[in-house]
Structure formats: C-alpha cells, structure tokens
mmJSON file of the N, C-alpha and C atoms, coordinates in Angstrom:
{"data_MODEL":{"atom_site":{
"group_PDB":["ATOM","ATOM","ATOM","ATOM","ATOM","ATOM","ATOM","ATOM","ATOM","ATOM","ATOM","ATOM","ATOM","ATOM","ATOM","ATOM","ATOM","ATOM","ATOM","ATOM","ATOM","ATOM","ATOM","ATOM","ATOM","ATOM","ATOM","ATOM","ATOM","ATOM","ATOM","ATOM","ATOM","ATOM","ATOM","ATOM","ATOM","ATOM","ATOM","ATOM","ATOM","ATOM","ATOM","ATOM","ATOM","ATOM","ATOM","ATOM","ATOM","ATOM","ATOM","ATOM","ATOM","ATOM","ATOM","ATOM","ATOM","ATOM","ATOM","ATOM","ATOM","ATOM","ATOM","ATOM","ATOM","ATOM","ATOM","ATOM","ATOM","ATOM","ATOM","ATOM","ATOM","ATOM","ATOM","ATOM","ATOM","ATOM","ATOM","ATOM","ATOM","ATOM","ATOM","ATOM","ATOM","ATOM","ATOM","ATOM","ATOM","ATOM","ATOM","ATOM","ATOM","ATOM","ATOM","ATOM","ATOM","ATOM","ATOM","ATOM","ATOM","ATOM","ATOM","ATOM","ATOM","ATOM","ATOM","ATOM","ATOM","ATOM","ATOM","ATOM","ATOM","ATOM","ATOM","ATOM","ATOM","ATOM","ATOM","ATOM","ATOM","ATOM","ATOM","ATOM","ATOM","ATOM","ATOM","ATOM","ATOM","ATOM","ATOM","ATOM","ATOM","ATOM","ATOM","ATOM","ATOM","ATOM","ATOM","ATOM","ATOM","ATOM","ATOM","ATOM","ATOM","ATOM","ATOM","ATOM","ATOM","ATOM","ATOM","ATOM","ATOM","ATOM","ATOM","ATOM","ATOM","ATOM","ATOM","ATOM","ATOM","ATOM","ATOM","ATOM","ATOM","ATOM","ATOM","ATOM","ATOM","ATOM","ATOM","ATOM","ATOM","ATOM","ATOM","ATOM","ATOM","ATOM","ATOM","ATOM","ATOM","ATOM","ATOM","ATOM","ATOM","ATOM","ATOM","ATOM","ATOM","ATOM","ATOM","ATOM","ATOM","ATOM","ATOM","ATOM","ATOM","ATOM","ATOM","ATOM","ATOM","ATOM","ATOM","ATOM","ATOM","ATOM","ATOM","ATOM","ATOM","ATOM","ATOM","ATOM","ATOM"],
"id":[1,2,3,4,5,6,7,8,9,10,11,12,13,14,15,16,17,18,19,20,21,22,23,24,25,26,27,28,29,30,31,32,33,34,35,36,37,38,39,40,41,42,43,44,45,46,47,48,49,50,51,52,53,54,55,56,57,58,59,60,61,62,63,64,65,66,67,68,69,70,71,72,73,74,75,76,77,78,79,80,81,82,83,84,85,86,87,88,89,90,91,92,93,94,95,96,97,98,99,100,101,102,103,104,105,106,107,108,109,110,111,112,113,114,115,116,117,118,119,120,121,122,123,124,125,126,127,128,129,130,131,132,133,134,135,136,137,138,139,140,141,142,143,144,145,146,147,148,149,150,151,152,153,154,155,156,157,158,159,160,161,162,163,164,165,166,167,168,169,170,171,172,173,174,175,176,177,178,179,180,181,182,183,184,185,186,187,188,189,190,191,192,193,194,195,196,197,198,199,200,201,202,203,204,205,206,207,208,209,210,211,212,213],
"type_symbol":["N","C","C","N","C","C","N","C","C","N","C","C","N","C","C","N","C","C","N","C","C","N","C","C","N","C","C","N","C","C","N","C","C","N","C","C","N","C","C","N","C","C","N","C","C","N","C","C","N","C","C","N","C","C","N","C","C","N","C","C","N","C","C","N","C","C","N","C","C","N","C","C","N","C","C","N","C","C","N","C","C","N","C","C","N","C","C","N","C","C","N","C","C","N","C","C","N","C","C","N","C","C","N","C","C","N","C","C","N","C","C","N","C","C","N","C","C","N","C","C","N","C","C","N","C","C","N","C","C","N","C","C","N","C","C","N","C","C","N","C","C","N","C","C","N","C","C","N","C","C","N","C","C","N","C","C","N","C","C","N","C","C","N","C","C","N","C","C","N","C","C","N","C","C","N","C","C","N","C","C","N","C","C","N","C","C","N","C","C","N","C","C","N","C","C","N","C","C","N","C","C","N","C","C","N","C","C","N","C","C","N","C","C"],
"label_atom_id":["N","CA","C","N","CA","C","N","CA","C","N","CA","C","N","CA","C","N","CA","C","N","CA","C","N","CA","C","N","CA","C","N","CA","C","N","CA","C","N","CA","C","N","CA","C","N","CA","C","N","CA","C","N","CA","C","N","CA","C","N","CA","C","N","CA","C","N","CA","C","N","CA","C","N","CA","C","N","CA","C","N","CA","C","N","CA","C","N","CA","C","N","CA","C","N","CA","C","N","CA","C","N","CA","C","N","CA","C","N","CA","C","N","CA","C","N","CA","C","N","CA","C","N","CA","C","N","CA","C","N","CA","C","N","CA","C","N","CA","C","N","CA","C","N","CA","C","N","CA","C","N","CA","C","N","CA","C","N","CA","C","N","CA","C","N","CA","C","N","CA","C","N","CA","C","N","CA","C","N","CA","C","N","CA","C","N","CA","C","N","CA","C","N","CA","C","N","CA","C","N","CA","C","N","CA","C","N","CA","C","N","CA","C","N","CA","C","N","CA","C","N","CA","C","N","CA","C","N","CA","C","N","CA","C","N","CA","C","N","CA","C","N","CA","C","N","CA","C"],
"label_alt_id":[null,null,null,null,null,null,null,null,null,null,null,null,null,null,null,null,null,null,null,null,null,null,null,null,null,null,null,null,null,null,null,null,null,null,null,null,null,null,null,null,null,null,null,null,null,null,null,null,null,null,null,null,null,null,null,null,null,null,null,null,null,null,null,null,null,null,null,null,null,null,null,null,null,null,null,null,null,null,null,null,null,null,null,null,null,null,null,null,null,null,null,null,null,null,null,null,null,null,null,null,null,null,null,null,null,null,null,null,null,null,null,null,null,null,null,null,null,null,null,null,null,null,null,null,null,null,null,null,null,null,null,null,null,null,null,null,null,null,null,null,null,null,null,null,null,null,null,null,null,null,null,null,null,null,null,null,null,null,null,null,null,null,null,null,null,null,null,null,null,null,null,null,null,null,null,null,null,null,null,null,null,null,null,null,null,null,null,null,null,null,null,null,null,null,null,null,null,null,null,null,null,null,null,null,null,null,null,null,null,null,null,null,null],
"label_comp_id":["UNK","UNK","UNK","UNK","UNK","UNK","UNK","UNK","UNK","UNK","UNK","UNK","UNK","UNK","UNK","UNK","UNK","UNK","UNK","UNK","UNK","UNK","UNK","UNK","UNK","UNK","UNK","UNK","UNK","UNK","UNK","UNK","UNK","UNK","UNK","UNK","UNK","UNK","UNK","UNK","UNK","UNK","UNK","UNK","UNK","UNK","UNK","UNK","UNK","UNK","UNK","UNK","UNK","UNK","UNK","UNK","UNK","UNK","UNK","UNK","UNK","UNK","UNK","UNK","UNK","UNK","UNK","UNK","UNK","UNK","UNK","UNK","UNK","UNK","UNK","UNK","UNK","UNK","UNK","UNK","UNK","UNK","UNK","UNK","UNK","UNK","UNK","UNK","UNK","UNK","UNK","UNK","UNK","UNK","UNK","UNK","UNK","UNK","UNK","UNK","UNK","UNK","UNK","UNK","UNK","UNK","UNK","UNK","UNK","UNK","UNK","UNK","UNK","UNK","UNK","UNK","UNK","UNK","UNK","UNK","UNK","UNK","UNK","UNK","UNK","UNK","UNK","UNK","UNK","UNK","UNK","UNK","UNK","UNK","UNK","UNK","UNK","UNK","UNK","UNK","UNK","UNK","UNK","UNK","UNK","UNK","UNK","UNK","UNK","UNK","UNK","UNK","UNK","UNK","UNK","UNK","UNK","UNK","UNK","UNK","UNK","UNK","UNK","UNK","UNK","UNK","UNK","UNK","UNK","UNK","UNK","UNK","UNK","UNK","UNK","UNK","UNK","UNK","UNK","UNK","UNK","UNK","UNK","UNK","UNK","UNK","UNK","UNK","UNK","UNK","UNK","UNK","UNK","UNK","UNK","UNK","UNK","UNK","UNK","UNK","UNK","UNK","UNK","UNK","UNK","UNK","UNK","UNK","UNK","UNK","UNK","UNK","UNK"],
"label_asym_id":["A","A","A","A","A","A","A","A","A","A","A","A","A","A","A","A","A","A","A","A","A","A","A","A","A","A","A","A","A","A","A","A","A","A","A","A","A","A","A","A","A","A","A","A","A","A","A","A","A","A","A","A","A","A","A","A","A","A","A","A","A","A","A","A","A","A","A","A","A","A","A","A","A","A","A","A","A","A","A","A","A","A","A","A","A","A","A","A","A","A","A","A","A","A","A","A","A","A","A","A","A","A","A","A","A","A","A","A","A","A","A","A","A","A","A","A","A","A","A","A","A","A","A","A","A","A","A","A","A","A","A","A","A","A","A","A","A","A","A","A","A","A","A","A","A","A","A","A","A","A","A","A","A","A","A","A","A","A","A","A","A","A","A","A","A","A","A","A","A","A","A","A","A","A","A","A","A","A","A","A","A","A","A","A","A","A","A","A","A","A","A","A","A","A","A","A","A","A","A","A","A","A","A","A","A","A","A","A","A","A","A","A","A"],
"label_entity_id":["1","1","1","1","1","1","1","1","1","1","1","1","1","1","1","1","1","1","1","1","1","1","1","1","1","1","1","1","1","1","1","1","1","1","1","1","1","1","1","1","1","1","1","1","1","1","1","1","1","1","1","1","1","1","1","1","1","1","1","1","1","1","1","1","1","1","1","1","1","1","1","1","1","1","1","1","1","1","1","1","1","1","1","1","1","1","1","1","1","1","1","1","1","1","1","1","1","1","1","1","1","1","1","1","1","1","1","1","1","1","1","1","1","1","1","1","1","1","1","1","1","1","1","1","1","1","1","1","1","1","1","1","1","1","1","1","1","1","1","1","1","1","1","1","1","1","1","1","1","1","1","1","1","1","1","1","1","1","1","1","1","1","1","1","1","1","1","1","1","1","1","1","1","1","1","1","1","1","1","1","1","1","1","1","1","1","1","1","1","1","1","1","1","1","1","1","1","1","1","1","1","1","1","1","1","1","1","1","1","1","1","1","1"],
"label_seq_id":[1,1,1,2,2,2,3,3,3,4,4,4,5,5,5,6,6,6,7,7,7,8,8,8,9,9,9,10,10,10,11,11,11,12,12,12,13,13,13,14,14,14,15,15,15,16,16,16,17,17,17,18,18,18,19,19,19,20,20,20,21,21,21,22,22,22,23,23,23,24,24,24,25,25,25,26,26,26,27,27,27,28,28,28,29,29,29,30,30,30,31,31,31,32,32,32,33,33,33,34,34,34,35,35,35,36,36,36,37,37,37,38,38,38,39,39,39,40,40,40,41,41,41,42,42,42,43,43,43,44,44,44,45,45,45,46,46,46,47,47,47,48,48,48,49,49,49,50,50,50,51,51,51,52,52,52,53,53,53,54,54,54,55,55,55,56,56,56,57,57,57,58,58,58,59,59,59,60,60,60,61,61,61,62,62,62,63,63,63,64,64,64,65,65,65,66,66,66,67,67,67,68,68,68,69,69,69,70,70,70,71,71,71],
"pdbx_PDB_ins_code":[null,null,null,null,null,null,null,null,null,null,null,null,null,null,null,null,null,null,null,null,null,null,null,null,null,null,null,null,null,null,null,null,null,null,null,null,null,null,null,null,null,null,null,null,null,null,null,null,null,null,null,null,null,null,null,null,null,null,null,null,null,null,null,null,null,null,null,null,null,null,null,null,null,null,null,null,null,null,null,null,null,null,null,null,null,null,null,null,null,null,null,null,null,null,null,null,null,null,null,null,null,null,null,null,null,null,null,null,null,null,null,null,null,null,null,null,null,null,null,null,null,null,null,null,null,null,null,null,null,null,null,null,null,null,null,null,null,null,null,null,null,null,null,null,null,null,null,null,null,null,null,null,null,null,null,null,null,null,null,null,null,null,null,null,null,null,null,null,null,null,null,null,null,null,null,null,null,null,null,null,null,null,null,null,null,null,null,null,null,null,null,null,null,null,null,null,null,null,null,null,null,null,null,null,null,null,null,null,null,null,null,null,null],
"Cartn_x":[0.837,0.0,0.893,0.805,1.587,0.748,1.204,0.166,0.99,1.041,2.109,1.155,1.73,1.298,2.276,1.567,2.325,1.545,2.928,2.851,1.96,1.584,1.101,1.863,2.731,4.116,4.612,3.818,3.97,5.172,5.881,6.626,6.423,7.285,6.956,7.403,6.01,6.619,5.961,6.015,5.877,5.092,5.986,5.207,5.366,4.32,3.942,3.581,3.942,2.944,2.73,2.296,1.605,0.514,-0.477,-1.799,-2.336,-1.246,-1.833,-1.254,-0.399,0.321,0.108,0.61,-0.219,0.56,0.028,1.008,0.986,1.885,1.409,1.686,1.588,1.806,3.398,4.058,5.668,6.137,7.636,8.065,9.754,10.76,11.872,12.097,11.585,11.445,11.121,10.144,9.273,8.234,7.409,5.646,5.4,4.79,4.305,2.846,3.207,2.259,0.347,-0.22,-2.052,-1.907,-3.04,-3.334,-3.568,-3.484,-3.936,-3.013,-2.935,-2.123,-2.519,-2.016,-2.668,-2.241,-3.059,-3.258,-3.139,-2.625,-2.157,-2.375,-2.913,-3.221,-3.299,-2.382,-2.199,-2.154,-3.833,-3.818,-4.54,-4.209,-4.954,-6.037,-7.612,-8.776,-8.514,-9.472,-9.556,-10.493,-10.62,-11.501,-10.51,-9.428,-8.58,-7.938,-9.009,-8.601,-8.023,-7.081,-6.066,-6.725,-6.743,-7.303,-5.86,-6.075,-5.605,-6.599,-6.282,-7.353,-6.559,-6.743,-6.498,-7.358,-6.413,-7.492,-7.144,-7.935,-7.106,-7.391,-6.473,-6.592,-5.88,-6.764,-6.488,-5.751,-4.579,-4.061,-3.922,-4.721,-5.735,-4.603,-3.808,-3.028,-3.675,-4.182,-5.002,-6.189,-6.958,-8.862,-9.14,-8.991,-9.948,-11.079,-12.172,-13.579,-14.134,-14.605,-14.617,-16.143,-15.976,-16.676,-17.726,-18.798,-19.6,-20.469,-19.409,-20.01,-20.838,-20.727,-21.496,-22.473,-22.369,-24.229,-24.783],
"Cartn_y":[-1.165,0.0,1.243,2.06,3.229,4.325,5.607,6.733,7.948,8.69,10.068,11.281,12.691,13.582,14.084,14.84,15.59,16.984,18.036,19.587,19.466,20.617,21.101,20.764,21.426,20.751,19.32,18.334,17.065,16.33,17.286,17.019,15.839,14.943,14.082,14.509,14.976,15.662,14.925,13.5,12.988,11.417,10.3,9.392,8.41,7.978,6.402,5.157,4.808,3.356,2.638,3.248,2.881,3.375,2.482,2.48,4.045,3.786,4.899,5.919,6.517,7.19,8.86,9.284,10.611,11.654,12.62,13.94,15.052,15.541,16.848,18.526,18.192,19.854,20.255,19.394,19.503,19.344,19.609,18.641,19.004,18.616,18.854,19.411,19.628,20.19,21.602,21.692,23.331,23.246,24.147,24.087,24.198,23.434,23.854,24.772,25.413,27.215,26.535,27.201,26.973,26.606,25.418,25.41,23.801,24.025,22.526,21.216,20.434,19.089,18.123,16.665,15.622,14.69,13.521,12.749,11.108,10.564,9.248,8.148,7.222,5.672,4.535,3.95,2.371,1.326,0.642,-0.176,-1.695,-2.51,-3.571,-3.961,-4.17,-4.043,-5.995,-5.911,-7.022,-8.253,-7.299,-7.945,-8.977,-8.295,-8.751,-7.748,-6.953,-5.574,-4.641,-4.556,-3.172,-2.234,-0.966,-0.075,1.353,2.32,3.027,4.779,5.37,6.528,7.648,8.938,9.841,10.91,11.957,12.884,14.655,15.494,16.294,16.936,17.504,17.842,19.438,19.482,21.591,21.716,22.353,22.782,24.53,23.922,25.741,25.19,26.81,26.641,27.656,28.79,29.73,30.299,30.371,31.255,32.003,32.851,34.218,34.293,34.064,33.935,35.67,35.314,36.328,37.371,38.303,39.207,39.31,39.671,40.269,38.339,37.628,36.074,35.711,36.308,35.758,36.712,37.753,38.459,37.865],
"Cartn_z":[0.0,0.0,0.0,-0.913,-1.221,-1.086,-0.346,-0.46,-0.541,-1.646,-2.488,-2.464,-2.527,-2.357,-3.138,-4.361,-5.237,-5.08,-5.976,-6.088,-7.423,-7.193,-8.837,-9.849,-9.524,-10.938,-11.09,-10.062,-10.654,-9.665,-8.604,-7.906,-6.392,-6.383,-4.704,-3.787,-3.356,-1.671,-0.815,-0.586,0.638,-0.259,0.546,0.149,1.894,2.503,3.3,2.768,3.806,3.793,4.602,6.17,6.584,7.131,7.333,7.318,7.997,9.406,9.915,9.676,8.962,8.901,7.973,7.391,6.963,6.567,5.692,5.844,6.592,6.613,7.913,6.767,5.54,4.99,4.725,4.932,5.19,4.073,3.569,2.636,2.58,3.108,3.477,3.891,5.449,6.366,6.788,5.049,5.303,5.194,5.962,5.474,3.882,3.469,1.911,2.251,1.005,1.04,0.9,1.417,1.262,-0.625,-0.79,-2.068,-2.383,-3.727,-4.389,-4.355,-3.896,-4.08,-4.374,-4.847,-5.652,-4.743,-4.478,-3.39,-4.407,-4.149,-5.068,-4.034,-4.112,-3.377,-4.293,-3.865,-4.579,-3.196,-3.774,-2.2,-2.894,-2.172,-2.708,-1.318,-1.941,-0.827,0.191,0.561,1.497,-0.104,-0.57,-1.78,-2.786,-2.721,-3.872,-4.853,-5.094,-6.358,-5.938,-6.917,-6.916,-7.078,-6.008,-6.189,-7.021,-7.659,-7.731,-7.718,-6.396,-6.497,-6.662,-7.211,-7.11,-7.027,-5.964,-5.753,-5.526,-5.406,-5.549,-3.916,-3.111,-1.707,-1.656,-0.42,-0.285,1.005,0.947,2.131,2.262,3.514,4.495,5.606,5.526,6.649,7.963,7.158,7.708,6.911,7.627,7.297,8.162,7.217,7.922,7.118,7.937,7.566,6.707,5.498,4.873,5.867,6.088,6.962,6.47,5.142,4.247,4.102,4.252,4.022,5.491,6.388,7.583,8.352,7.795,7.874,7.047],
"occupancy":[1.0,1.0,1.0,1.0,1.0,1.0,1.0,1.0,1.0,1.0,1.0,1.0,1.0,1.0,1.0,1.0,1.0,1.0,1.0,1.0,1.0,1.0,1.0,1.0,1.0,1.0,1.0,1.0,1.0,1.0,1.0,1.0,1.0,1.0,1.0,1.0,1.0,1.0,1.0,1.0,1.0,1.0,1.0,1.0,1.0,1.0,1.0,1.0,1.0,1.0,1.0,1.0,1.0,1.0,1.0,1.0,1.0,1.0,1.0,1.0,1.0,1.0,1.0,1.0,1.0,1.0,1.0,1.0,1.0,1.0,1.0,1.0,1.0,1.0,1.0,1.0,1.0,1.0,1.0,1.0,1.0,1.0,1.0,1.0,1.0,1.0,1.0,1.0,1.0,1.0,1.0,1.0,1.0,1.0,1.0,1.0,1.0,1.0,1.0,1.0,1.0,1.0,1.0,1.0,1.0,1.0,1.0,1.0,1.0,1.0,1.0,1.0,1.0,1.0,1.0,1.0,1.0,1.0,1.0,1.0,1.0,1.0,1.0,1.0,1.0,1.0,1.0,1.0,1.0,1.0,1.0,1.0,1.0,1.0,1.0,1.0,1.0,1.0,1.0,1.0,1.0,1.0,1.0,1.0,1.0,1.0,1.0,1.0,1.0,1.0,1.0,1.0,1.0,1.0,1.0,1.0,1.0,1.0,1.0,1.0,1.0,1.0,1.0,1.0,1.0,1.0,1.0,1.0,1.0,1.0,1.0,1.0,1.0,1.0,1.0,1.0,1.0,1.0,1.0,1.0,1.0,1.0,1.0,1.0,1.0,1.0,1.0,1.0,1.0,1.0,1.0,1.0,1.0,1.0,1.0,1.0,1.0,1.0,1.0,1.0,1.0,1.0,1.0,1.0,1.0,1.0,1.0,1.0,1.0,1.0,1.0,1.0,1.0],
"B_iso_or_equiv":[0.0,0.0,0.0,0.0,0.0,0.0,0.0,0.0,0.0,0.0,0.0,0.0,0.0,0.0,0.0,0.0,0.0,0.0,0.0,0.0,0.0,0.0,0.0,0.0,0.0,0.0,0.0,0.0,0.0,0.0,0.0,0.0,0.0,0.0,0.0,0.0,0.0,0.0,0.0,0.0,0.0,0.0,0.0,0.0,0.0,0.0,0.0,0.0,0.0,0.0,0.0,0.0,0.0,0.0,0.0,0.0,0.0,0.0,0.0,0.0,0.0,0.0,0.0,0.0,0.0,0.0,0.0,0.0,0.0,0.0,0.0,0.0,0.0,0.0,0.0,0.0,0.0,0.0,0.0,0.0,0.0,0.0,0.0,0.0,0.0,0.0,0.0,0.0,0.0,0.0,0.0,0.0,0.0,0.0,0.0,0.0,0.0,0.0,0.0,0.0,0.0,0.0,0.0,0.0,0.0,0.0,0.0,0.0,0.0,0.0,0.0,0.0,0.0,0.0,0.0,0.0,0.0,0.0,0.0,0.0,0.0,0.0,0.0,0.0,0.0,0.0,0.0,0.0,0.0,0.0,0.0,0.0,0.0,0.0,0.0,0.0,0.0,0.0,0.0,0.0,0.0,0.0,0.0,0.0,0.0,0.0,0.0,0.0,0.0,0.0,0.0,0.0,0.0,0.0,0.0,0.0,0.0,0.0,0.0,0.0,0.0,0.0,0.0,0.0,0.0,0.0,0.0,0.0,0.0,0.0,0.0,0.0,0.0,0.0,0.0,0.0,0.0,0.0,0.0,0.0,0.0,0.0,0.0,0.0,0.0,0.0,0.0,0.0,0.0,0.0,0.0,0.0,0.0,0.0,0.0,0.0,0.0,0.0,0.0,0.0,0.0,0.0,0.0,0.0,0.0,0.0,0.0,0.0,0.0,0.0,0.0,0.0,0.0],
"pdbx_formal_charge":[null,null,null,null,null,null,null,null,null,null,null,null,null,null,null,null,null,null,null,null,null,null,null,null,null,null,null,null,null,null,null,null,null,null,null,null,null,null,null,null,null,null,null,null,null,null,null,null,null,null,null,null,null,null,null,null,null,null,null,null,null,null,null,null,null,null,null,null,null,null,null,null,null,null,null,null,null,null,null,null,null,null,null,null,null,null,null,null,null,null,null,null,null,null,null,null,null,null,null,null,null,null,null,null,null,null,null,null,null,null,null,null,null,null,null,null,null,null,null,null,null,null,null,null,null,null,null,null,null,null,null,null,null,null,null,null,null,null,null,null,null,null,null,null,null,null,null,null,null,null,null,null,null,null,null,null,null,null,null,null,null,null,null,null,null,null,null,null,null,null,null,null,null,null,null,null,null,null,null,null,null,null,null,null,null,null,null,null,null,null,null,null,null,null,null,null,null,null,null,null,null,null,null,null,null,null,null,null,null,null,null,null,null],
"auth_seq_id":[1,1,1,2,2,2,3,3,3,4,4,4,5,5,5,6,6,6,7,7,7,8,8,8,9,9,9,10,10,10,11,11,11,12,12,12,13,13,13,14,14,14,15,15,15,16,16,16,17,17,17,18,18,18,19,19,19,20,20,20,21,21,21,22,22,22,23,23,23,24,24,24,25,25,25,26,26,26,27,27,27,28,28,28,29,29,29,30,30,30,31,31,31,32,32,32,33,33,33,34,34,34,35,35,35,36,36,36,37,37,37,38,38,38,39,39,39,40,40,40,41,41,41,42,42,42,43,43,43,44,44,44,45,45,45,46,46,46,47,47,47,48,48,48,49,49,49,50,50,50,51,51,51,52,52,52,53,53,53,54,54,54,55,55,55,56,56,56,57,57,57,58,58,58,59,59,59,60,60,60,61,61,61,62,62,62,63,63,63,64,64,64,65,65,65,66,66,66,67,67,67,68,68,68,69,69,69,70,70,70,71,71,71],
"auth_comp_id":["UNK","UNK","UNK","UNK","UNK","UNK","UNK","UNK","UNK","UNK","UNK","UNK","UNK","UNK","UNK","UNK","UNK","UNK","UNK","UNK","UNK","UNK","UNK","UNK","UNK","UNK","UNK","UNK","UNK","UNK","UNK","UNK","UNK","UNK","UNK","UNK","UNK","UNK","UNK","UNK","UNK","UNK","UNK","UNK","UNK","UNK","UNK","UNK","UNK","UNK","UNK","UNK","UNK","UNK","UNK","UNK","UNK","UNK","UNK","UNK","UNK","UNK","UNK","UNK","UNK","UNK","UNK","UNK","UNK","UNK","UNK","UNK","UNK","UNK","UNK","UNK","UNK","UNK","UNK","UNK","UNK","UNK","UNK","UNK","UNK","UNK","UNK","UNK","UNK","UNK","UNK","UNK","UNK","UNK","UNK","UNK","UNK","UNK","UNK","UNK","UNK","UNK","UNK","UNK","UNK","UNK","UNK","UNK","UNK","UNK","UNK","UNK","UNK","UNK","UNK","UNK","UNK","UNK","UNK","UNK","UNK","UNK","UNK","UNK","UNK","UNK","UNK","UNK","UNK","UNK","UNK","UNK","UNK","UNK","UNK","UNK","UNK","UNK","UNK","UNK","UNK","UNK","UNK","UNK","UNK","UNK","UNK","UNK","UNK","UNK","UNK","UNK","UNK","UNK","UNK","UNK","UNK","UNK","UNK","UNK","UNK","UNK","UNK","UNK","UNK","UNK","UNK","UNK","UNK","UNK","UNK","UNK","UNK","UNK","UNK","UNK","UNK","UNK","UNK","UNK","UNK","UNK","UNK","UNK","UNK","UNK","UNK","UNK","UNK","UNK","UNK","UNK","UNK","UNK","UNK","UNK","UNK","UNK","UNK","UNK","UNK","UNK","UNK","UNK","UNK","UNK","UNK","UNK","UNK","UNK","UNK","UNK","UNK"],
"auth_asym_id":["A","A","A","A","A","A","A","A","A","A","A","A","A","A","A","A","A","A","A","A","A","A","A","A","A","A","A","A","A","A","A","A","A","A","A","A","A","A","A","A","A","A","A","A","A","A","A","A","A","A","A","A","A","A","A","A","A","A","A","A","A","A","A","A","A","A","A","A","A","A","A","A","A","A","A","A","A","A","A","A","A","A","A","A","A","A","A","A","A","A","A","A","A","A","A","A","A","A","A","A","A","A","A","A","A","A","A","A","A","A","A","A","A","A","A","A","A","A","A","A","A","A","A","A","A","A","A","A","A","A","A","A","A","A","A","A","A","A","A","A","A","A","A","A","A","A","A","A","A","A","A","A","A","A","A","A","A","A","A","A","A","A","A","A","A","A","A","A","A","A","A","A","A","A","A","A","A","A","A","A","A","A","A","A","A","A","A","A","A","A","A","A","A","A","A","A","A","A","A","A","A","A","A","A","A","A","A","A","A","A","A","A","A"],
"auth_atom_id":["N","CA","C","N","CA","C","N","CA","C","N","CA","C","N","CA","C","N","CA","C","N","CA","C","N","CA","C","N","CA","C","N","CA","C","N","CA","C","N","CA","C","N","CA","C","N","CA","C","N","CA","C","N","CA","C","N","CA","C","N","CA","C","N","CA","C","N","CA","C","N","CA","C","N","CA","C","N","CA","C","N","CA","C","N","CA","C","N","CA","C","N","CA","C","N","CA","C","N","CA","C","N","CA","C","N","CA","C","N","CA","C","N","CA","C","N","CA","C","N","CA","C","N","CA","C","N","CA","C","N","CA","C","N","CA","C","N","CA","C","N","CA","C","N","CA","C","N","CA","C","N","CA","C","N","CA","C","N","CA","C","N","CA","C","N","CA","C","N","CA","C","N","CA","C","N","CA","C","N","CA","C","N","CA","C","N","CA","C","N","CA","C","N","CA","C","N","CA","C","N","CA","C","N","CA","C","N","CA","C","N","CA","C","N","CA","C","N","CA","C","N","CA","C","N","CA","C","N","CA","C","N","CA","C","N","CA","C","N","CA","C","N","CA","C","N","CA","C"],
"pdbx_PDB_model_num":[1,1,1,1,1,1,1,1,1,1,1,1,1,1,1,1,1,1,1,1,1,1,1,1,1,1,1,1,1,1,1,1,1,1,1,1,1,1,1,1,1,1,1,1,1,1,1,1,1,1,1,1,1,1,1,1,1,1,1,1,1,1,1,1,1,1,1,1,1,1,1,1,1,1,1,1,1,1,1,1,1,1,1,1,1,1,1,1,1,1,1,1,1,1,1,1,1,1,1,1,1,1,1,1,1,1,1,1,1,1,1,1,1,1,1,1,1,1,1,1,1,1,1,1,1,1,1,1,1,1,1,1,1,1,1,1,1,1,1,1,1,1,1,1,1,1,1,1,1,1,1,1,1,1,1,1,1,1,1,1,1,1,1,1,1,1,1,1,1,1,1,1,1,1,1,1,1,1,1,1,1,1,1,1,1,1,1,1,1,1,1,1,1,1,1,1,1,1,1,1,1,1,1,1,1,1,1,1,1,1,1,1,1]
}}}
C-alpha cells in the first residue's frame, strides 16, 4: 500500500505506507504554502482488487472567515 502527495508541478513531496500514517503539509522540512495538491493511493482491498485513487486535496493553513459572508 503506497500513499504520495504531489505539487502542482507534478513534484513528490511525501510518500507512506503505513496504514496509519499521513502527511502533515511539510516537505523537506518546510511548510508547503495553502493550495492545491494531488493525493495518489495504490492499495490492494480485502476484496482482492487493486485499487488506484487519485485525488485532488487543499491545504488551508489559515482562514480568515470572509466578513460580508457571515451576515
């Protein structure tokens, strides 16, 4: 079971494999900036089948709740 987190530009900034394990926003030992990243899983189920998912994930490092949005 493999699980990758790429940049926009297609770059590997972080790959696990285990189950519980995860990313924290990091990637050689700097915060990566708020925004879009691509989420890659290659797992095989309890079923038998190779799954391959991809997805696309948002990193919010900070929100400031837009003011005019909550009246």
């Amino acid at each position: 079971m493999v699980r990758m987190v790429f940049s926009r530009s297609g770059k590997k900034l972080y790959e696990w494999h285990d189950i519980s394990g995860g990313w924290d926003g990091r990637s050689g030992g700097h915060d990566c900036p708020d925004g879009a990243y691509y989420l890659n899983i290659q797992a095989k189920g309890a079923d038998g089948h190779v799954y391959n998912i991809r997805k696309t994930i948002n990193l919010l490092r900070t929100f400031q709740p837009n003011e005019s949005a909550t009246r």
